[in-house]
C-alpha positions in Angstrom: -89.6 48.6 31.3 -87.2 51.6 32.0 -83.6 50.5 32.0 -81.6 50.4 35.2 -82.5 49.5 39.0 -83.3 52.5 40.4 -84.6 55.2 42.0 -85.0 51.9 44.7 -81.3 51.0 44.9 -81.3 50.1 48.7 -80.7 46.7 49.3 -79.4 46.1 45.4 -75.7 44.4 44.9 -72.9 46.7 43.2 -69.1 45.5 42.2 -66.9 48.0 42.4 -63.3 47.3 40.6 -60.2 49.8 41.9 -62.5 50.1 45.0 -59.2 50.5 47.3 -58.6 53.9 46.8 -60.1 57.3 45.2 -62.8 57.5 43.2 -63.7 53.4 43.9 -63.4 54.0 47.0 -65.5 57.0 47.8 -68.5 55.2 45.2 -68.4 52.2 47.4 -68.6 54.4 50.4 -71.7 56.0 48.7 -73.6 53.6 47.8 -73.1 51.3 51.2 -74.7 54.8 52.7 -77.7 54.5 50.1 -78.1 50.9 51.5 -76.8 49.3 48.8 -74.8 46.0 49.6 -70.7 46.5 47.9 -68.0 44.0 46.9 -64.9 46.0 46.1 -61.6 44.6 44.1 -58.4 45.8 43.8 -54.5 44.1 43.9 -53.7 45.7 47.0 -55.9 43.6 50.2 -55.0 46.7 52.7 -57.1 49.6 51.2 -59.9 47.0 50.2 -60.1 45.7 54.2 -60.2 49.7 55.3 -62.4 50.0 53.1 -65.5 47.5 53.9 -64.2 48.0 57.2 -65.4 51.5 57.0 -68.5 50.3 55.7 -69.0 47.8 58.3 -68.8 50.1 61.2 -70.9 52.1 59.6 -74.3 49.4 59.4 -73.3 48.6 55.8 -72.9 45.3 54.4 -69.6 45.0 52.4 -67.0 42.5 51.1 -63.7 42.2 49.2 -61.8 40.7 46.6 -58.4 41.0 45.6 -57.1 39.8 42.1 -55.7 41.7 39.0 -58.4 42.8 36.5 -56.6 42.3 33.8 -56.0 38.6 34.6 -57.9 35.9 32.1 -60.9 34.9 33.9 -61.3 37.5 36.7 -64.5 39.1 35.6 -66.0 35.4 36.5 -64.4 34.9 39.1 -65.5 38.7 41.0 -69.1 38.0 39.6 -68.7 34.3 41.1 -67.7 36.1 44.2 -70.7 38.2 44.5 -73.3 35.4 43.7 -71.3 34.2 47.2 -71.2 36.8 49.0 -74.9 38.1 48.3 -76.6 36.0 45.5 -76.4 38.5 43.1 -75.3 41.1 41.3 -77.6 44.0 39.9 -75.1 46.9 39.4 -70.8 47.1 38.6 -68.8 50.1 38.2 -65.6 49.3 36.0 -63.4 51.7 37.5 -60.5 50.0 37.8 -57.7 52.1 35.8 -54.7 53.9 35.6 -52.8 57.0 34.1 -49.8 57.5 32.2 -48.4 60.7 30.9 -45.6 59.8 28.1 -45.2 60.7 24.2 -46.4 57.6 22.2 -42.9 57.4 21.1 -41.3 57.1 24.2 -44.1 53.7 24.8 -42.7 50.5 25.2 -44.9 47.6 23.4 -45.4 46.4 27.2 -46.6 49.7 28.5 -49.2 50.0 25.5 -50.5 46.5 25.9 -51.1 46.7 29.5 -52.7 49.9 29.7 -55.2 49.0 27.1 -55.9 45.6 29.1 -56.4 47.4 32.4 -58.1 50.6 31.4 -60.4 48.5 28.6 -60.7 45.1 27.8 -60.6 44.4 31.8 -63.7 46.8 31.8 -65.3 45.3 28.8 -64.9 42.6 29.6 -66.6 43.0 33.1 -69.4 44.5 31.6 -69.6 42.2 29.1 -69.7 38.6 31.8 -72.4 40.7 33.6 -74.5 41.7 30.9 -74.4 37.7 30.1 -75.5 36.7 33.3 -78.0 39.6 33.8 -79.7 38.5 30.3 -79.8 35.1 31.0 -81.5 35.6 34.2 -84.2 37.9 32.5 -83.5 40.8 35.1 -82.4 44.9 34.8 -79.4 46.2 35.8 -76.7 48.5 35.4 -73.8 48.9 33.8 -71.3 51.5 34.2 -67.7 52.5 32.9 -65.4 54.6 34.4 -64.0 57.2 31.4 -62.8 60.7 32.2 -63.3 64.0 30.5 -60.1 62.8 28.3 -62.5 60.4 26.0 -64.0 63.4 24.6 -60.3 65.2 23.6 -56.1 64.1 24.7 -53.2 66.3 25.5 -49.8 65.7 24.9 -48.5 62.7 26.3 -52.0 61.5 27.4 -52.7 60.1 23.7 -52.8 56.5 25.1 -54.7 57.1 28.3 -56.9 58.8 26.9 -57.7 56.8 23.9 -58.3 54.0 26.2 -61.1 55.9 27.6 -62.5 57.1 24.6 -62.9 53.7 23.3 -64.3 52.8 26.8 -67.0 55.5 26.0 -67.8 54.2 22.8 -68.4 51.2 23.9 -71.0 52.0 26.7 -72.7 54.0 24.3 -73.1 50.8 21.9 -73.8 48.5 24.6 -76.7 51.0 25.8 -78.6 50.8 22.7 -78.3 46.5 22.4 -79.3 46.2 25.9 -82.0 48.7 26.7 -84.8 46.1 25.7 -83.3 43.9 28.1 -84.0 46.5 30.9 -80.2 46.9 31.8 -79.0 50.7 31.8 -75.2 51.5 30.6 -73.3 54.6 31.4 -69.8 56.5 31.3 -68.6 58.3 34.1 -66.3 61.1 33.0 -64.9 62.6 35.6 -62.6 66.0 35.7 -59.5 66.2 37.6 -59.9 64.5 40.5 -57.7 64.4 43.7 -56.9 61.3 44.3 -53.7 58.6 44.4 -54.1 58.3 40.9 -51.7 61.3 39.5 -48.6 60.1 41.9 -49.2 56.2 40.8 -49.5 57.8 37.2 -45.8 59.8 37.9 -44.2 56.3 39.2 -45.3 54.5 36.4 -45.0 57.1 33.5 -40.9 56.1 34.3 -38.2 59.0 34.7 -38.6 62.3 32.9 -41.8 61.6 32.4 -45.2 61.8 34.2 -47.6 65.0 36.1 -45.9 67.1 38.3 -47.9 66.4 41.6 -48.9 68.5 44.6 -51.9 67.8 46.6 -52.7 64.8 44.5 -52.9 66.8 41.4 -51.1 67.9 38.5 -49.6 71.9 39.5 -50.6 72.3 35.9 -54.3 71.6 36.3 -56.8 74.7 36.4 -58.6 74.6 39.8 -61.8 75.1 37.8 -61.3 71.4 37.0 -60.0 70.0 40.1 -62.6 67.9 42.3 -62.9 65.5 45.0 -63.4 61.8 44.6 -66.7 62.0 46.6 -68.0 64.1 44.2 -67.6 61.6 41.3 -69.5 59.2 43.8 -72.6 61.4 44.2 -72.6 61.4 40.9 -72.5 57.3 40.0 -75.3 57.1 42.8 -77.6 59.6 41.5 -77.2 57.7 38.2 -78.2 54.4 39.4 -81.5 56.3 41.0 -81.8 57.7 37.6 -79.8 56.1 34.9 -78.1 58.6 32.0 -76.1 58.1 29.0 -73.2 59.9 30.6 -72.6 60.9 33.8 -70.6 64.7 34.1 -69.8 65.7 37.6 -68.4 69.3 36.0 -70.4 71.6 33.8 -67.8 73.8 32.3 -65.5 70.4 31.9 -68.5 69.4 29.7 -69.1 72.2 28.0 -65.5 72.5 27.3 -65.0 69.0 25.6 -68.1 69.9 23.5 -66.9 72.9 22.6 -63.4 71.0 21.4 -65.1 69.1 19.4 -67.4 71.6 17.7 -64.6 74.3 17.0 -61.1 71.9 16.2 -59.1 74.9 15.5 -59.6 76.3 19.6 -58.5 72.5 20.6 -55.5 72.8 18.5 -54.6 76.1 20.3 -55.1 74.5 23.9 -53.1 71.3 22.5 -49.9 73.6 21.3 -50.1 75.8 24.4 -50.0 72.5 26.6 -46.7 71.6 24.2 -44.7 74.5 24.6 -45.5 74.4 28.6 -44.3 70.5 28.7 -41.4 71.8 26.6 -40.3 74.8 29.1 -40.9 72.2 32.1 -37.8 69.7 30.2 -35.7 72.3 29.5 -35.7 73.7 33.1 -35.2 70.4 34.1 -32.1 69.8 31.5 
């Protein structure tokens, strides 16, 4: 038995966690129009109710949960929610996440604990609860975790955002090999520059003098060559659960440039120092 639900996804149940906004948003969007049925869950109960309303109007079937994934006992409590809503669940995307662009240094304790809660253990924890309950029930399914392009290599002041997703990576690709006997399929999505919310929330919360310069939802720093749209990144997660991969890439020269980071270290250091001296040009003109 091949891993996975697909390529006959309509009608299959999917949890989508940040599904409020951007990139949760647009896969929930996607895979209500490939006739899956979608339970989204975010903190905020506005962009989740535009959301399935969208859905709704459109013939989908859809549903909403609000609560804090990061909170002790929610990954029960959103699977509990989709046994209620539609009996089941055979697919979740842990997307929920967020950015922050500051030097380790300038981290409080706080800040490091809770983006490590949100960005991982929330999301291992989700997959985790699921791959429980899809094992005990003897049926395939599909796991994914939302990473970025940043697992594979960091930038200055992205060391703890980025490890979070690199050890988010890790983990799916563990998780793949214990649970392909079991018939359930495990991916990372890894995602470029994507213009979403997600850059200005990452500004507000990165605190003062820190954070991405923003303009058009993006960083004025990022090259356009890795700039995308959030629906993009949906395409992507639905063509996986048709036909699950290890990791899904929804930018070929984004791949091929975190492979070639990691083959040739000394060219990474060179786009690390370069990235340095800009940040420190930026403070100065600033001072």
């Amino acid at each position: 038995m091949k891993p996975g639900i697909g390529p006959g996804i309509e009608g299959c149940r999917i949890l989508v966690t940040g599904g409020g906004t951007g990139i949760g948003a647009a896969t929930a969007r996607a895979c209500a129009a490939a006739g899956m049925k979608v339970l989204v869950s975010g903190r905020r109960s506005e962009p989740l109710q535009r959301v399935v309303d969208e859905i709704v109007g459109r013939g989908g079937v859809a549903s909403f949960r609000v609560g804090d994934v990061a909170t002790l006992g929610e990954s029960e409590a959103l699977l509990d929610a989709m046994d209620t809503a539609f009996g089941g669940t055979d697919a979740v995307f842990a997307n929920a996440g967020y950015g922050l662009e500051k030097p380790v240094l300038a981290a409080s304790p706080e800040e490091i604990r809770r983006i490590f809660d949100v960005n991982l253990v929330a999301a291992i924890d989700l997959m985790r609860a699921t791959g429980l309950r899809l094992r005990a029930e003897r049926r395939p399914g599909h796991l994914l975790g939302c990473a970025s392009i940043l697992s594979k290599f960091t930038l200055p002041g992205y060391g703890l955002y980025s490890s979070t997703k690199a050890a988010l990576s890790h983990v799916c690709r563990s998780m793949r090999c214990e649970l392909a006997d079991d018939g359930i399929a495990v991916s990372s999505v890894h995602p470029v520059t994507t213009r979403t919310e997600f850059f200005d929330v990452a500004r507000k919360t990165s605190g003062e003098g820190h954070g991405p310069v923003v303009e058009d939802g993006v960083p004025t720093h990022a090259p356009k060559m890795f700039v995308q749209s959030s629906e993009v990144v949906a395409e992507a997660v639905v063509r996986c659960l048709r036909r699950p991969r290890a990791e899904v890439w929804t930018s070929r020269i984004g791949r091929f440039s975190a492979g070639l980071f990691e083959m040739f270290p000394p060219i990474y250091e060179q786009v690390l120092r370069s990235e340095m001296r800009r940040k420190r040009r930026e403070a100065a003109s600033a001072d």
